[in-house]
C-alpha positions as CSV (number, residue, x, y, z in Angstrom):
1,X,-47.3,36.5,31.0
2,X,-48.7,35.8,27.4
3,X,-52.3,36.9,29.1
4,X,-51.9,40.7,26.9
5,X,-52.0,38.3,23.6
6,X,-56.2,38.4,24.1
7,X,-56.4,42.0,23.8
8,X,-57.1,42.7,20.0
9,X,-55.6,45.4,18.2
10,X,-58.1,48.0,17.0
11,X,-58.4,50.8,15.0
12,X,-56.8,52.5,12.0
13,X,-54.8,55.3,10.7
14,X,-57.2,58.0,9.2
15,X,-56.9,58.9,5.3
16,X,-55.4,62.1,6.4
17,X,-52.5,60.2,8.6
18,X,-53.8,60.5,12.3
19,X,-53.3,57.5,14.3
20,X,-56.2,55.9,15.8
21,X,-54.7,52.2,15.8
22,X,-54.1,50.8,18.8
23,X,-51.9,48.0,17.0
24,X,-50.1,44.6,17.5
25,X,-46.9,46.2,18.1
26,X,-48.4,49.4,20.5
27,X,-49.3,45.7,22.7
28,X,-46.0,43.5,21.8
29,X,-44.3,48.1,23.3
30,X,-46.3,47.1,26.3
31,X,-44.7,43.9,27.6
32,X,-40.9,44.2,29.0
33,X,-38.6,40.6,27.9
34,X,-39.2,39.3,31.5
35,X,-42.8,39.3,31.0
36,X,-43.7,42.3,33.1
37,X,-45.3,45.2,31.2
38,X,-45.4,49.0,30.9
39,X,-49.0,50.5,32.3
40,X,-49.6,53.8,33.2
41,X,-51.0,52.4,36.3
42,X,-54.3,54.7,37.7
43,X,-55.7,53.0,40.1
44,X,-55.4,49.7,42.3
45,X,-58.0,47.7,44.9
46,X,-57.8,44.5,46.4
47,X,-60.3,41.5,46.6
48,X,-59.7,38.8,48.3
49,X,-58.1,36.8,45.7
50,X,-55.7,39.3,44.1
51,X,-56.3,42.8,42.7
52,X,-58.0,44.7,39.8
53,X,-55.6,47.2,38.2
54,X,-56.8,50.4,36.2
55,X,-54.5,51.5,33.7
56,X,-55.1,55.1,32.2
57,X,-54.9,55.0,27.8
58,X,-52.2,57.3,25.6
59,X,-53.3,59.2,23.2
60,X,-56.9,61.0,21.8
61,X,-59.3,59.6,18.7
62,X,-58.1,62.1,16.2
63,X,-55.7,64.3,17.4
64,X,-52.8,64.0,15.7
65,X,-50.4,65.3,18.7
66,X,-51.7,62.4,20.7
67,X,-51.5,59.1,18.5
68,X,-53.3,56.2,20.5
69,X,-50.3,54.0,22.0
70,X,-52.5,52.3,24.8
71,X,-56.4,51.6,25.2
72,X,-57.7,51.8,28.9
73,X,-57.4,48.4,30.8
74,X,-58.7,46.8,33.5
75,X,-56.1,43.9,34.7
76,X,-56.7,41.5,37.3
77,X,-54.1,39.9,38.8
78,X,-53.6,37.3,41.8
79,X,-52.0,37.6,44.9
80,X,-48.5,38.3,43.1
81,X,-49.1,40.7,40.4
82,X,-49.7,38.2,37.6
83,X,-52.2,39.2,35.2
84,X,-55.3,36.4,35.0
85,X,-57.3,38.9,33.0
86,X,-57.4,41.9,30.7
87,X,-60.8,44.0,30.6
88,X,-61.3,46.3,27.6
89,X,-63.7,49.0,27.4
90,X,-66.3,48.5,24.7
91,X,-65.3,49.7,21.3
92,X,-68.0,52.4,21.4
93,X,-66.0,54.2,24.4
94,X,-62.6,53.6,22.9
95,X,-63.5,55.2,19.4
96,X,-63.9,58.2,21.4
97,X,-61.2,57.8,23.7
98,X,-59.2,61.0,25.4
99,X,-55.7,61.1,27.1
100,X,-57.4,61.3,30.1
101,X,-58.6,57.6,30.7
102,X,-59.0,55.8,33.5
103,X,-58.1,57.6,36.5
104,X,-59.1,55.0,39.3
105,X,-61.0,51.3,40.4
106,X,-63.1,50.6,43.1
């Protein structure tokens, strides 16, 4: 599923070397050679033509412990599990992301 090439990378390393960028190769990490991909998976609900996953970020703005490695998604799939559709949080709530992202989806 080629549906994770939408989500834009985003986000830099800092002058002082903390990594804020949630880059083309933290996305290319996410997605396993069969297609399948790597999500800290939060939170699931169905509708009636599939389901909307939550998956919880990694890593905190700033902290240099906790380099961003995923932003918080929203997926929705069909019936099967195959992604249709990547949600992003708006880049005013990921430039202050925490660890702690999503934690559920209703």
């Amino acid at each position: 599923n080629d549906v994770l090439a939408a989500v834009q990378p985003r986000g830099t390393v800092t002058e002082d070397g903390v990594d804020n960028e949630f880059s083309a190769e933290d996305i290319a990490e996410m997605v396993n050679d069969d297609k399948t991909v790597n999500i800290d998976q939060e939170g699931i609900v169905a509708v009636s033509d599939g389901f909307w996953v939550a998956t919880e970020g990694s890593g905190t703005i700033d902290d240099p412990k906790r380099p961003i490695k995923t932003l918080s998604l929203l997926f929705k799939t069909d019936k099967d599990g195959v992604i249709e559709q990547v949600v992003t949080l708006p880049d005013e709530v990921n430039d202050i992301q925490l660890r702690f992202g999503f934690e559920g989806v209703t």
